[in-house]
C-alpha positions as CSV (number, residue, x, y, z in Angstrom):
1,X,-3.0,76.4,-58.7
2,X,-0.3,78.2,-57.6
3,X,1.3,77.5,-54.1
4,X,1.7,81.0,-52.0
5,X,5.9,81.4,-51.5
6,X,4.7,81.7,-47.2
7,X,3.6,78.0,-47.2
8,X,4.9,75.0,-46.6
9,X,4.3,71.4,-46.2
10,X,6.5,70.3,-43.6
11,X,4.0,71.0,-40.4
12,X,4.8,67.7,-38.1
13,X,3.0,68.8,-35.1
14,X,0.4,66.1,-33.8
15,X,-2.8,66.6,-33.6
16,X,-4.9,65.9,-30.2
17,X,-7.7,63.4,-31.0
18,X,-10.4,61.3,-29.5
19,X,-10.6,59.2,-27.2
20,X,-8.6,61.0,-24.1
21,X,-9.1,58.3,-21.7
22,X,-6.4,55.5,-22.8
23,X,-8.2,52.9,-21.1
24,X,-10.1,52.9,-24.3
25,X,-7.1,51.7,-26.1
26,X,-6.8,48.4,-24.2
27,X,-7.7,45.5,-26.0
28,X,-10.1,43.2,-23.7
29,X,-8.1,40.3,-24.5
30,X,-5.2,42.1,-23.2
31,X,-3.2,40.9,-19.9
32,X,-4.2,44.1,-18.1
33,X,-7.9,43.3,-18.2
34,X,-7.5,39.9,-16.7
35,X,-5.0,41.4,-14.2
36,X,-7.5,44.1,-13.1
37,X,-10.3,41.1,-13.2
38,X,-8.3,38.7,-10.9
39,X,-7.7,41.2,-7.8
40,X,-11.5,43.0,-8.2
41,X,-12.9,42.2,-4.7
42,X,-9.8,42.2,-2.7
43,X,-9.1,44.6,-0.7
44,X,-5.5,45.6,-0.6
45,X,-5.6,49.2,1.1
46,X,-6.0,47.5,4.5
47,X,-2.2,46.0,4.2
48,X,-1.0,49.2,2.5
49,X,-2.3,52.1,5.3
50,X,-0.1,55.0,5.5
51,X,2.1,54.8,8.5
52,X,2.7,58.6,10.3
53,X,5.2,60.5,8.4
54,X,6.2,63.7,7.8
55,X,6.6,65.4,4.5
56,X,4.8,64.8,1.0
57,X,2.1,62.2,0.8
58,X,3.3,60.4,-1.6
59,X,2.3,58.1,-4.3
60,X,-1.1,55.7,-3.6
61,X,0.3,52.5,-2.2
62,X,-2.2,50.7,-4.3
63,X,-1.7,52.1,-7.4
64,X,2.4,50.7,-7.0
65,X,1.5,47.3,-5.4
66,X,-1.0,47.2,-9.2
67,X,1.6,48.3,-11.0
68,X,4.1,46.1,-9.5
69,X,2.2,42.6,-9.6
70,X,1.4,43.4,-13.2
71,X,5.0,43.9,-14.3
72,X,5.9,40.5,-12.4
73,X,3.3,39.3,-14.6
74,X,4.4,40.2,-18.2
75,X,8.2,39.7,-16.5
76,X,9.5,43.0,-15.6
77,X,11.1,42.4,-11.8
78,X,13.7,45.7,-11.8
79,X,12.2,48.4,-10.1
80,X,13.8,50.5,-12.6
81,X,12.5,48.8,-15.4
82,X,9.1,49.0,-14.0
83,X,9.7,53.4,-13.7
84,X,10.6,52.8,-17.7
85,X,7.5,51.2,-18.2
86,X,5.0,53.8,-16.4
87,X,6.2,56.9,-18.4
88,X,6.3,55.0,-22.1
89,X,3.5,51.7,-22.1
90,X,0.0,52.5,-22.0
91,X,-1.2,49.8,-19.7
92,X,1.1,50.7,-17.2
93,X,0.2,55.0,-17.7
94,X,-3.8,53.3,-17.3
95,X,-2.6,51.8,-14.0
96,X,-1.0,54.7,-12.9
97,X,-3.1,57.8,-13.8
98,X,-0.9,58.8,-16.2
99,X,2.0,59.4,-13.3
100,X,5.6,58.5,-13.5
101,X,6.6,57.2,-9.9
102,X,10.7,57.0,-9.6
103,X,12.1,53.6,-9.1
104,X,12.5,54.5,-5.3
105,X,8.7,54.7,-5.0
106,X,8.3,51.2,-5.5
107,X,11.7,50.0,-3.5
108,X,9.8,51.6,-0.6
109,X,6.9,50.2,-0.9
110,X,9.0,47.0,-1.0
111,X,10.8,47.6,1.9
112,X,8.2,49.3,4.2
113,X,4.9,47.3,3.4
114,X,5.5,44.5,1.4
115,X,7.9,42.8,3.8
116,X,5.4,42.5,6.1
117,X,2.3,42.1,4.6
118,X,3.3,39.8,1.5
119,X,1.8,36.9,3.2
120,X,-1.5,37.9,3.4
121,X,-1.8,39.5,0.3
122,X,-0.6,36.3,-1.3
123,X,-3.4,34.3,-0.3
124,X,-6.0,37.0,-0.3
125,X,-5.0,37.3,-4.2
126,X,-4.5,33.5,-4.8
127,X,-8.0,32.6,-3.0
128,X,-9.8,35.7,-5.0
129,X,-8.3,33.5,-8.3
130,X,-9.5,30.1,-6.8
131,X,-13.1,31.6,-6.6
132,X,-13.2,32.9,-10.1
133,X,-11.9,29.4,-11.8
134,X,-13.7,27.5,-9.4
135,X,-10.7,25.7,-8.2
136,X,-11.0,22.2,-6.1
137,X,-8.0,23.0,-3.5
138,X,-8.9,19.7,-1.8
139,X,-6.3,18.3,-4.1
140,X,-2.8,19.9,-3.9
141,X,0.3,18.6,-5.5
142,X,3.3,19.2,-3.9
143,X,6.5,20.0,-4.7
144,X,9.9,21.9,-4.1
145,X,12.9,23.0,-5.8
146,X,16.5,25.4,-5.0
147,X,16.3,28.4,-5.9
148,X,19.9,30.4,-5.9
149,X,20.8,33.2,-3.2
150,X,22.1,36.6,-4.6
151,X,25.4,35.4,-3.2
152,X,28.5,34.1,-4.2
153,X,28.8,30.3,-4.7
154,X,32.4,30.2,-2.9
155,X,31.2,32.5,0.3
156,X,30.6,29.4,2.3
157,X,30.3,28.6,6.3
158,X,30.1,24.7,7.4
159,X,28.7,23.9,11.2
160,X,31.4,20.5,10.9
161,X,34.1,22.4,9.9
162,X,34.0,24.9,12.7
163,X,33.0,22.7,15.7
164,X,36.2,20.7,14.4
165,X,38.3,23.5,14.2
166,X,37.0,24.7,17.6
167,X,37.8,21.2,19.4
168,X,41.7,21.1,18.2
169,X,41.8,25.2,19.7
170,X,40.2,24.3,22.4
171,X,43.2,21.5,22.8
172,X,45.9,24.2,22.0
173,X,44.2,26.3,25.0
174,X,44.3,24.2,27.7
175,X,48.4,23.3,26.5
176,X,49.2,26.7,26.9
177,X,47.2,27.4,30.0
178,X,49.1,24.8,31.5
179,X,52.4,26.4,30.6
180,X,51.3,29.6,31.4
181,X,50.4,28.2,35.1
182,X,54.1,26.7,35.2
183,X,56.1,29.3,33.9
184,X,53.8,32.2,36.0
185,X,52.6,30.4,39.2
186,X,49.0,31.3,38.5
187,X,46.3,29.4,39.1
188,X,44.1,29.3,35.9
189,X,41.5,26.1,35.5
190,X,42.2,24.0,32.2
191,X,38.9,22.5,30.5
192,X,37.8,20.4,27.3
193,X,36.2,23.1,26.0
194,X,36.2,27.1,26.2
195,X,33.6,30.2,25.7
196,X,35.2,33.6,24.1
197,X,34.4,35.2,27.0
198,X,36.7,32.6,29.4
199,X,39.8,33.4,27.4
200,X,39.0,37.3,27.1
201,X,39.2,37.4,30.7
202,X,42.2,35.6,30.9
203,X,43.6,38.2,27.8
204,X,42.5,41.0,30.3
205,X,44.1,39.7,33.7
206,X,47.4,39.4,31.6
207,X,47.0,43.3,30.6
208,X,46.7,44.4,33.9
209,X,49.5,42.1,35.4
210,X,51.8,44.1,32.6
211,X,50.4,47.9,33.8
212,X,51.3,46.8,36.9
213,X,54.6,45.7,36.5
214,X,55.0,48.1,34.1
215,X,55.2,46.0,31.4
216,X,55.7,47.8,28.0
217,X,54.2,45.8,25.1
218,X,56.1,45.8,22.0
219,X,55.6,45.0,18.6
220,X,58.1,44.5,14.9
221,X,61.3,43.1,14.3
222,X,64.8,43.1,17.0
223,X,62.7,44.1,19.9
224,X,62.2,41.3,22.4
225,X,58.6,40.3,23.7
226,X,58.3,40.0,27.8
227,X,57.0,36.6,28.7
228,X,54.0,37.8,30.2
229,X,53.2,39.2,26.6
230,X,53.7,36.7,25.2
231,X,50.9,34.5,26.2
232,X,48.9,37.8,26.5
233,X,49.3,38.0,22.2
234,X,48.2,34.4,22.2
235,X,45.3,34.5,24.5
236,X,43.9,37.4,22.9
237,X,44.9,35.9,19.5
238,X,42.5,32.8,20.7
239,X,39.7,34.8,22.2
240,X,39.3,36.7,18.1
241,X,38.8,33.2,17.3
242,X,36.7,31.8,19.5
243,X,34.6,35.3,19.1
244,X,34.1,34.2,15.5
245,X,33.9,30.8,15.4
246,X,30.9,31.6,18.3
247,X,29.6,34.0,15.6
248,X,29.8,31.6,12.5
249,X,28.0,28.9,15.4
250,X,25.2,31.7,15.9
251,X,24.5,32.8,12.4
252,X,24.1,28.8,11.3
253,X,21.8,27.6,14.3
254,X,20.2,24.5,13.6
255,X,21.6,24.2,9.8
256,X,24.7,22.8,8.9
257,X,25.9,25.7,6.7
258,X,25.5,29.5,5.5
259,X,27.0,31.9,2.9
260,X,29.5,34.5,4.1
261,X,27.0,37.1,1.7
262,X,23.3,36.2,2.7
263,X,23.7,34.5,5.8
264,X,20.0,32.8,5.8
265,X,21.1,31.6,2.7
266,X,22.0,27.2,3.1
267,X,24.7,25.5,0.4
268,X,22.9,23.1,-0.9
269,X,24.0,20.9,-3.7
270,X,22.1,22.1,-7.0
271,X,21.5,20.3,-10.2
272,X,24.4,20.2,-13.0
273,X,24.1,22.7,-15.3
274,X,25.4,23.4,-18.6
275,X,28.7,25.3,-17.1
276,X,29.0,23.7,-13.9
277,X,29.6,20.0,-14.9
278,X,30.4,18.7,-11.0
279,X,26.9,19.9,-9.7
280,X,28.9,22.3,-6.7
281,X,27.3,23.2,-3.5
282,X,25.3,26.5,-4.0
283,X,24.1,29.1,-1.7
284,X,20.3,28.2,-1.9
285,X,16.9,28.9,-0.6
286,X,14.3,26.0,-0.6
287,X,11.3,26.7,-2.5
288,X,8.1,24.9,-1.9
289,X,4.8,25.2,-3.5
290,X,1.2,23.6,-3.8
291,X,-0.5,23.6,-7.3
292,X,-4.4,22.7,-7.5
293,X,-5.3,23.3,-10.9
294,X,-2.8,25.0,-12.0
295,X,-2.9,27.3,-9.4
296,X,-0.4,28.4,-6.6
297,X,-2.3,28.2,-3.2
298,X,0.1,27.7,-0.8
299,X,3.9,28.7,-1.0
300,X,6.9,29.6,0.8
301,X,10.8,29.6,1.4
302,X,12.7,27.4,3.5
303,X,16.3,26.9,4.8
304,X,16.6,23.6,5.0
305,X,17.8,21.7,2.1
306,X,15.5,18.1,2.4
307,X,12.3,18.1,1.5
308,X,10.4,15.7,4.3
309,X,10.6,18.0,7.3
310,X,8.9,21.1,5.4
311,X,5.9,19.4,4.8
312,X,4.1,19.7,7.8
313,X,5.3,23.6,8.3
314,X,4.1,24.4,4.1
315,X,0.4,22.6,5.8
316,X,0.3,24.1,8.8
317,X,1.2,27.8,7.0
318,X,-1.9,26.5,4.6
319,X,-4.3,26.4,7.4
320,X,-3.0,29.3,9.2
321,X,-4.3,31.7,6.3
322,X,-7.6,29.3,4.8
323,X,-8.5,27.6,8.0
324,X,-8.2,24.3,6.7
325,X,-6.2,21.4,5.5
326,X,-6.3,19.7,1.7
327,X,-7.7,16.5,1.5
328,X,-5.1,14.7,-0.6
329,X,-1.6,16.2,-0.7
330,X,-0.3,14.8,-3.2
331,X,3.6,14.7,-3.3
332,X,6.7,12.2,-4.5
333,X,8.8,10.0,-2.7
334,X,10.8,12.8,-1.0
335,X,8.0,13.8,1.6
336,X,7.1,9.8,2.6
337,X,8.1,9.6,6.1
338,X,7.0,8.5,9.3
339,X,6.2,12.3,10.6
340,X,4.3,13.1,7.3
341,X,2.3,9.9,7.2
342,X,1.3,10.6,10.8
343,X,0.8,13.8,11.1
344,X,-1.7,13.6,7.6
345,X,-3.8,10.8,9.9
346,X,-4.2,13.0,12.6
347,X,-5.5,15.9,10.5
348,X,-7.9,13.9,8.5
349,X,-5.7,14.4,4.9
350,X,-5.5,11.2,3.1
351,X,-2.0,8.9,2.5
352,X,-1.6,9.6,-1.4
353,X,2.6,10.5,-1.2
354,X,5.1,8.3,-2.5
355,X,7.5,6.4,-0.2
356,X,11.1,6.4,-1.1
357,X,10.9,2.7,-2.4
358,X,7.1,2.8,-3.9
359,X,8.4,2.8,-7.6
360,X,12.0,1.0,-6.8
361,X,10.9,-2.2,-5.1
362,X,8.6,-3.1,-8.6
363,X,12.1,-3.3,-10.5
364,X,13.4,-6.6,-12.0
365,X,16.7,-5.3,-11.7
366,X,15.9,-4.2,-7.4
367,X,13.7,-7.7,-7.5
368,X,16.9,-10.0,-8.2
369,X,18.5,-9.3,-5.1
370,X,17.1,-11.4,-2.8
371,X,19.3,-11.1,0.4
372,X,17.2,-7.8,0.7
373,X,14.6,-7.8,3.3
374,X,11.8,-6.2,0.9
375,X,12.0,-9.3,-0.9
376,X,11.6,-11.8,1.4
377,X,8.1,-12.8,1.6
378,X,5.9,-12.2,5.1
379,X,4.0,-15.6,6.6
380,X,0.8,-15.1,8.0
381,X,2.0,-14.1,11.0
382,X,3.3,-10.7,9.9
383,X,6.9,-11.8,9.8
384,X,9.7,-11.9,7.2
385,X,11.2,-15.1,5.4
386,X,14.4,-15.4,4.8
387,X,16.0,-17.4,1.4
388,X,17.0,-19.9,3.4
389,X,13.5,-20.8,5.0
390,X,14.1,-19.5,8.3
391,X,11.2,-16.9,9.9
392,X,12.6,-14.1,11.7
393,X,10.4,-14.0,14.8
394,X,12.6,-13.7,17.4
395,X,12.7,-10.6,19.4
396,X,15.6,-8.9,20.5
397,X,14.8,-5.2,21.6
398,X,13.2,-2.1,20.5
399,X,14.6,1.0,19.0
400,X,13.5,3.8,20.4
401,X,13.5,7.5,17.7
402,X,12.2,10.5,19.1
403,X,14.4,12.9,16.8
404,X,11.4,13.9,14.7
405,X,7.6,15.4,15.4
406,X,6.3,11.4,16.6
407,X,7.2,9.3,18.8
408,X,8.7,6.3,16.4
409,X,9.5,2.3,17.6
410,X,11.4,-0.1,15.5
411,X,11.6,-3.8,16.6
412,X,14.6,-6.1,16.1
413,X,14.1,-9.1,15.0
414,X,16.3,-12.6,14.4
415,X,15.7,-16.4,13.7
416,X,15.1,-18.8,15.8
417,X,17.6,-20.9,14.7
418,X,20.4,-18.7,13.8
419,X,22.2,-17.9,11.2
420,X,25.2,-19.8,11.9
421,X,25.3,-22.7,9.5
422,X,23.5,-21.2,6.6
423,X,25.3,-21.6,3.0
424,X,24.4,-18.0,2.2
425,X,25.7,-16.4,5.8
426,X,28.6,-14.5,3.5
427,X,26.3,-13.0,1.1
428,X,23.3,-12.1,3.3
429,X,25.0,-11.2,6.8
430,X,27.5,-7.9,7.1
431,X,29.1,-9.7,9.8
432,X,29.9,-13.3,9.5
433,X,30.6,-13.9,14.0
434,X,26.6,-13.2,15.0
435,X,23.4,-13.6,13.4
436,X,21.3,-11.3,11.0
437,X,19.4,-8.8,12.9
438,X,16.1,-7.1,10.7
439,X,14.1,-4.1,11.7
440,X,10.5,-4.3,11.9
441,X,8.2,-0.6,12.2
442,X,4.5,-1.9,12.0
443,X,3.1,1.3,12.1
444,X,5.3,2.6,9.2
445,X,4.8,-0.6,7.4
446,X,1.0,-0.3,7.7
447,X,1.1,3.8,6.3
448,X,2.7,1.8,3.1
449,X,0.1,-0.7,2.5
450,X,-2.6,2.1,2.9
451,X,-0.2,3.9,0.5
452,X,-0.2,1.4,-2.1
453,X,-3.8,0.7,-1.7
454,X,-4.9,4.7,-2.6
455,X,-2.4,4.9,-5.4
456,X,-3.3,1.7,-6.8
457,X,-7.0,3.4,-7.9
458,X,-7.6,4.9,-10.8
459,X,-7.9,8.0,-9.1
460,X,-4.4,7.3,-7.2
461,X,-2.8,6.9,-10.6
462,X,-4.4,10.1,-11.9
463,X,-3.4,11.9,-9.2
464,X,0.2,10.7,-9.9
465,X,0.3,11.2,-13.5
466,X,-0.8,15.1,-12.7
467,X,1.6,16.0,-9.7
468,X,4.2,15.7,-12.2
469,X,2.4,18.0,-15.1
470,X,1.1,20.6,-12.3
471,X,3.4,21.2,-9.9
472,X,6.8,20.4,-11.9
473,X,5.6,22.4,-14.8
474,X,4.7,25.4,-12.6
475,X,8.3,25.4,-11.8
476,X,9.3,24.8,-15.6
477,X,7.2,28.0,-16.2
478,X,8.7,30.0,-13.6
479,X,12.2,29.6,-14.3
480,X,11.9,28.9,-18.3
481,X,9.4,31.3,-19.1
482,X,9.3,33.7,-16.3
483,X,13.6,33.7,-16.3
484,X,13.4,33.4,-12.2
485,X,16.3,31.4,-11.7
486,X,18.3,33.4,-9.0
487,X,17.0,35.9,-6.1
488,X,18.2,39.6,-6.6
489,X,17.3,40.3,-2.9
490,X,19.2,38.6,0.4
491,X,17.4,37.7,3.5
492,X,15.0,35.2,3.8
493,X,12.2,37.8,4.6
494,X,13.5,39.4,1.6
495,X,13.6,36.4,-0.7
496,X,10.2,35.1,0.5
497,X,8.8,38.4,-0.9
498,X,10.3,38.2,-3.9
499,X,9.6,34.5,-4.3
500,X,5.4,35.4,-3.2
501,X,5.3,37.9,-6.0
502,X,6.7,35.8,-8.6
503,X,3.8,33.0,-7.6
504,X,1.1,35.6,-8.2
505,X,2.7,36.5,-11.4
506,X,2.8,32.8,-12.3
507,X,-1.1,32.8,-11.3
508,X,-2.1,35.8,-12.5
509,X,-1.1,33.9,-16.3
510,X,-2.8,31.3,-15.6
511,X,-6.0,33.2,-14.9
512,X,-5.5,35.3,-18.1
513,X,-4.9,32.0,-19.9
514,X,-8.3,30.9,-18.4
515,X,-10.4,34.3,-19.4
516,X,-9.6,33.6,-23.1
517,X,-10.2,29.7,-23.3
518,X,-13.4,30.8,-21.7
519,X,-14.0,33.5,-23.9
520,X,-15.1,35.8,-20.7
521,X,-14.4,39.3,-21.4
């Protein structure tokens, strides 16, 4: 057949076929679908409301905060990443409605809802996930780690540095406040210490004592400085300093240190790494998280770089939003204190964490030194034996601690007979002029033994052998797998958001993981 010369075979046009709706195209094994499955039933629209503004309506706040969780999901975080996503992947244009929201869209939402309302939409999500996988949250295993600021490493403030800096100015000021008095005549009061505002008003009086005597300040090389400016350059010189060092004292509060950059940030020293080989103080933010099943259920950010003293604040937040406590926290040797062990008995939560000697003490190598008080052996009485034979029973006075959340005694304790003529006074006694002194808590003493009792069980030592595969290997997924090793945002409100979303990332895999073991589509 011959081909008509008007005709070609080049038409590359694309055809429009069936179906339209691209939902269609979504496999149900696909992340999406257990996504969309883990937040049916919770309402998000009541955090996301549209606050009174004027212009355009703008995007559905819902339809971002979807397309947002799901990105943090599959590991998209960049909000411009996420814009790159809704105009080319079909998930995200099924999420969407087929609209291409601007990067901006979802850095408002970020900045104008989220910010606020992260908390509750963390555990309204997480609970939702608990439900569908039938979750036991009695047991929670508990656990933290550093997570690094979105500042530089060198951009650092230390509490001991200034207050030291500020005592030795603070001695320079009251040396040339006494000079200033003799050369001058006036009257000004020397202290031990001085405000920015006690030296500004010195700075000022001196101003107006040169208007008045029409005193010319003058400033660069060959001209001669009056005496009265003088000590007005170096009083105003000190009150700038004080001003800061009152600012640095401010910004820090109760912590010992901040970044110049993100000042909620803390330095805190980090693990060694593969380029940092010293293991240098960081700017940090304290991340702490409970796992029951594999699952995120309670989480936050914290600026203080132990791990003890945000127990009680991650439990309380737990029962602020569920309305109740876990059962058996489950954590390692870092959260076995006094305050923890106490406050668990008072809310009914069993004694299941370690105690910073609980594996230590068992060691042949720890066992061979026997001038140590844990291993001298306790008579029936309650009290400890010494090498030597002698029972330290004798009481000498109580130490009083009320620095933490309890009110805590310690008793002191010698021998009867002394240690005075003992062969082994060099070896066991710091000081060789007075007699070995031992501490004694019973209470804290007593929280062990119930301590070793519970994780003697079988179910103590299966709750042991999973803290470390839960709640460590959520964090190995999170920063292996997920790549969140370092905040992008600065502020703690800022980071906590950040660090709440990356959780229900973290869970909303697990659930997905879940739907296909289970085979529920």
């Amino acid at each position: 057949m011959q081909t008509l010369s008007n005709y070609g075979n080049n038409y590359n046009a694309l055809q429009l076929v069936f179906p339209l709706e691209i939902g269609l195209k979504i496999n149900l094994d696909d992340e999406l679908v257990s996504f969309l499955k883990a937040i049916e039933g919770v309402n998000l629209r009541k955090y996301l409301k549209r606050r009174s503004s004027r212009g355009r309506k703008g995007f559905d706040k819902v339809m971002l905060l979807k397309i947002i969780l799901f990105a943090r999901m599959i590991g998209v975080s960049d909000t411009r990443g996420i814009a790159s996503l809704c105009a080319h992947d079909i998930r995200f244009l099924y999420l969407s409605n087929e609209k291409c929201p601007s990067h901006m869209a979802f850095e408002r939402l970020f900045t104008d809802y989220l910010i606020k309302d992260i908390d509750d939409i963390f555990f309204d999500i997480s609970q939702n996930i608990v439900k569908l996988m039938n979750v036991d949250t009695s047991i929670q295993y508990i656990d933290g780690t550093k997570f690094e600021a979105n500042a530089n490493k060198y951009s650092f403030v230390y509490k001991t540095r200034i207050v030291n800096a500020r005592k030795k100015l603070c001695i320079k000021i009251s040396d040339t406040i006494l000079l200033l008095n003799q050369s001058t005549g006036f009257n000004f009061l020397y202290e031990d210490s001085y405000c920015a505002q006690e030296i500004g008003y010195i700075a000022q009086y001196l101003m107006e004592v040169m208007v008045q005597n029409n005193i010319t300040p003058v400033y660069g090389k060959g001209k001669r400085k009056h005496h009265i400016q003088r000590f007005y350059d170096e009083f105003l010189e000190y009150y700038l300093k004080l001003e800061e060092y009152e600012y640095w004292l401010h910004i820090i509060g109760e912590r010992n240190s901040c970044s110049k950059i993100d000042h909620d940030a803390t330095m805190c020293a980090t693990k060694i790494d593969y380029y940092c080989n010293t293991g240098l103080s960081r700017p940090c933010y304290n991340a702490q998280i409970a796992v029951s099943n594999g699952i995120i259920v309670n989480s936050n950010l914290y600026q203080r770089p132990g791990y003890s003293k945000n127990f009680i604040p991650l439990m309380e937040r737990y029962k602020e939003f569920t309305g109740e406590y876990p059962k058996y926290p489950m954590a390692d040797a870092r959260y076995g204190s006094f305050d923890n062990y106490m406050y668990c008995l008072t809310n009914q939560m069993e004694l299941v964490m370690k105690y910073t000697m609980y594996a230590k003490k068992n060691e042949a190598k720890f066992k061979k030194k026997k001038f140590d008080v844990l291993n001298w052996e306790t008579n029936e009485e309650g009290y400890k034996v010494c090498p030597n034979g002698q029972v330290f029973s004798e009481y000498k006075y109580d130490e009083i601690d009320e620095k933490g959340k309890y009110l805590r005694i310690k008793q002191k304790l010698s021998s009867k007979e002394g240690c005075a003529g003992c062969e082994n006074l060099g070896e066991c006694c710091k000081s060789k002029n007075q007699n070995r002194i031992i501490s004694r808590d019973v209470v804290l003493n007593e929280f062990y033994g119930e301590v070793d009792r519970n994780l003697s069980t079988g179910f103590g030592k299966e709750l042991k052998k999973q803290r470390s595969i839960q709640v460590e290997g959520a964090f190995g997924v999170i920063k292996q797998n997920m790549k969140f090793t370092r905040f992008t945002r600065r502020g703690l409100d800022n980071a906590k958001m950040e660090f709440l979303i990356v959780c229900l990332g973290y869970n909303f895999i697990k659930y997905h993981n879940y739907r296909i073991k289970q085979n529920l589509h």
